[in-house]
Each structure stands twice: as C-alpha cells, then as structure tokens.
C-alpha positions, 0 to 999 in steps of 0.5 A: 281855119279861125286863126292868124298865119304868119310865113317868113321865107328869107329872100323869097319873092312875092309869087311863093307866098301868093301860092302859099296863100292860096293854098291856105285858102283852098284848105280854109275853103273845103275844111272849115268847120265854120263855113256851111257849104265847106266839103268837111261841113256837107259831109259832116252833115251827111250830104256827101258819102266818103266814098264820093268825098275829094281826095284831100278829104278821104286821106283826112278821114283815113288819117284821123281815123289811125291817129284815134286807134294810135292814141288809144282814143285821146285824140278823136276827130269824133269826140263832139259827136259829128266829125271835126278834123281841125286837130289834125287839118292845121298841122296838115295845112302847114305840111301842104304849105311847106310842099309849096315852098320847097317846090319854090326852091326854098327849105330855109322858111318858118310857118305859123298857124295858131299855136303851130310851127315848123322851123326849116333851114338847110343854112346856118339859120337858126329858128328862135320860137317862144312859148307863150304865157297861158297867164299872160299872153303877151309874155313868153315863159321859154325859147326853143331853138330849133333848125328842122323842127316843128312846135305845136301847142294846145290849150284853151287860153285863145279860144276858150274851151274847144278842146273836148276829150273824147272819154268824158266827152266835156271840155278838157282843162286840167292844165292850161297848155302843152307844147310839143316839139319834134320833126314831123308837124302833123304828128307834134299836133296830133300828140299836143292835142292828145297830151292836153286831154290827158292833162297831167298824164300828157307828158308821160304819153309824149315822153314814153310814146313819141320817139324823137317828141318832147313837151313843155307844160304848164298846169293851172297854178302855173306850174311848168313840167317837161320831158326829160329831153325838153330842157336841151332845146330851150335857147 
C-alpha cells in the first residue's frame, strides 16, 4: 500500500499480529498499484475481465462504483483515467485487519495506515489521536479522543500531488488537509478523499451529507474550519 502500519493491541500475543500482517501483505500483493503483476494492475491493464477477477476484487470494483454515484462523482476510482482503488482499498484493508482481531478475541486495539485510523475498545480504554500539521509535520495541531472511531485524513503534504479530482481531472490542493471522523472506516476515507477534491466545499458535504461524520480542515494559509459537532471530539 506505499505506506507505514502501526497496530497496537493491548496484551495481544505475537501470533494476532503475524496474522494481521499477513493479511496486510496479502491485500498489498493483489491491490498494489505499484506492483506489475499485482491483480488490481493486470486488470487495470485489461489482462483479466471482471467477470474472471477474485472475489475480493469484484466486491472492490462494485464498492467503488456506488461511492462514485454516492459522491455525485468527487470520489472516482477512475479519475487518472485507468482504475485505482487506493481511495478506497486502505480503509478496506484496515476493516479486513480489524476482522482478524476480533476473531482473535480482542476488540480494544488501535490500526494506522497512512493517514488512517480506527480506534477500538470495549474497556475503559480510551484512544488519544492527533491531527498532524500539514505546515509541520512533526507538530499536532488537535487531539481527538475517541473509543469506537475511525480518523481518516486526506491531503498532498506526504505524497505530493496524488489526489486527482475526477471533475478537472488535475491534482486537487486547494487546501492542505481534511480529517474526518466518524464510526465506520471505509466510509470516513471515502468522505476525506472526497471533501479534499471539493476543497472548501469539503466541509459542508461532510457535515450536511455524512450522518454521524465530522471534519477538521486546514486550508493553505493554515486556517482551520470544522464542522459543527468537530469541536466535541477534540481531547
């Protein structure tokens, strides 16, 4: 997936977290965009049908698809013109991750992906997340505190400009980061990505679309806007 992981399971033993991993390394192997021979890259060239492409694959396609038409078309695993699901695989993969670890018997845990994270716990424990800097990264500009959460943040400080909107077709930066938060994680990637191509309109889509969804952003003269029901959450 191009970036760092970090899991935190308190008192787990080794064997959860080699499962996990391999997990990870499995999605990493079939959904990598920048592997040749991965499956999303063989279809993406055309080399494998959809109806002949894995399961995983298929449900990949189809969810990308409905987020596109639910996004009014901000959020498009099509918008370099060949398909990229990396806007939606990461929060998937951080799902698939978090299956393991229930199965495992554990549901207080915290998983990062790049700029995503769902917080669980079904104990007193409580998750201290920070917003980082876009104009310092080795500063947090807010915490959130959250038990049953997920944080996913979009923006081109890390990587560049990777985030193409799909209606202009150019790279999205009208602001320098979005964070949203809310209780499921593919959908709060979903929404990040799509409030960042929207740039300042991002919070409104997010505040008056996302039911149970808030947002924190931060545009280029380091200006920071949230939704109304942002400001609760930050510890």
């Amino acid at each position: 997936m191009g970036t760092g992981v970090s899991i935190d399971i308190p008192g787990a033993k080794e064997v959860i977290f080699e499962k996990v991993f391999a997990r990870l390394r499995e999605i990493d192997s079939q959904f990598s965009t920048y592997k040749p021979e991965s499956e999303v890259s063989r279809y993406g060239r055309g080399e494998i049908a959809e109806p002949n492409v894995s399961r995983d694959l298929k449900a990949i396609i189809k969810a990308c698809k409905a987020a596109e038409q639910a996004t009014q078309g901000f959020f498009s695993a099509w918008a370099t013109g060949s398909f990229d699901p990396s806007g939606y695989v990461k929060g998937w993969a951080i799902n698939e991750a978090a299956k393991i670890i229930k199965k495992g018997g554990y549901n207080t845990f915290c998983i990062a992906i790049g700029g995503d994270i769902l917080a669980a716990s079904d104990s007193d424990k409580v998750w201290k997340i920070g917003i980082q800097n876009p104009q310092n990264r080795g500063a947090i500009l807010a915490g959130v505190a959250v038990k049953n959460m997920a944080i996913a943040t979009s923006g081109n400080y890390e990587r560049g400009l990777h985030i193409v909107s799909p209606k202009t077709g150019k790279p999205a930066d009208s602001i320098l980061s979005i964070s949203v938060v809310g209780p499921d994680i593919i959908n709060a990637d979903v929404l990040a990505t799509t409030a960042f191509v929207q740039g300042k309109f991002g919070l409104n889509f997010v505040g008056g679309q996302a039911r149970g969804y808030e947002a924190y952003a931060v545009d280029k003269t380091g200006k920071i806007s949230m939704t109304a029901g942002m400001q609760a959450l930050l510890a």
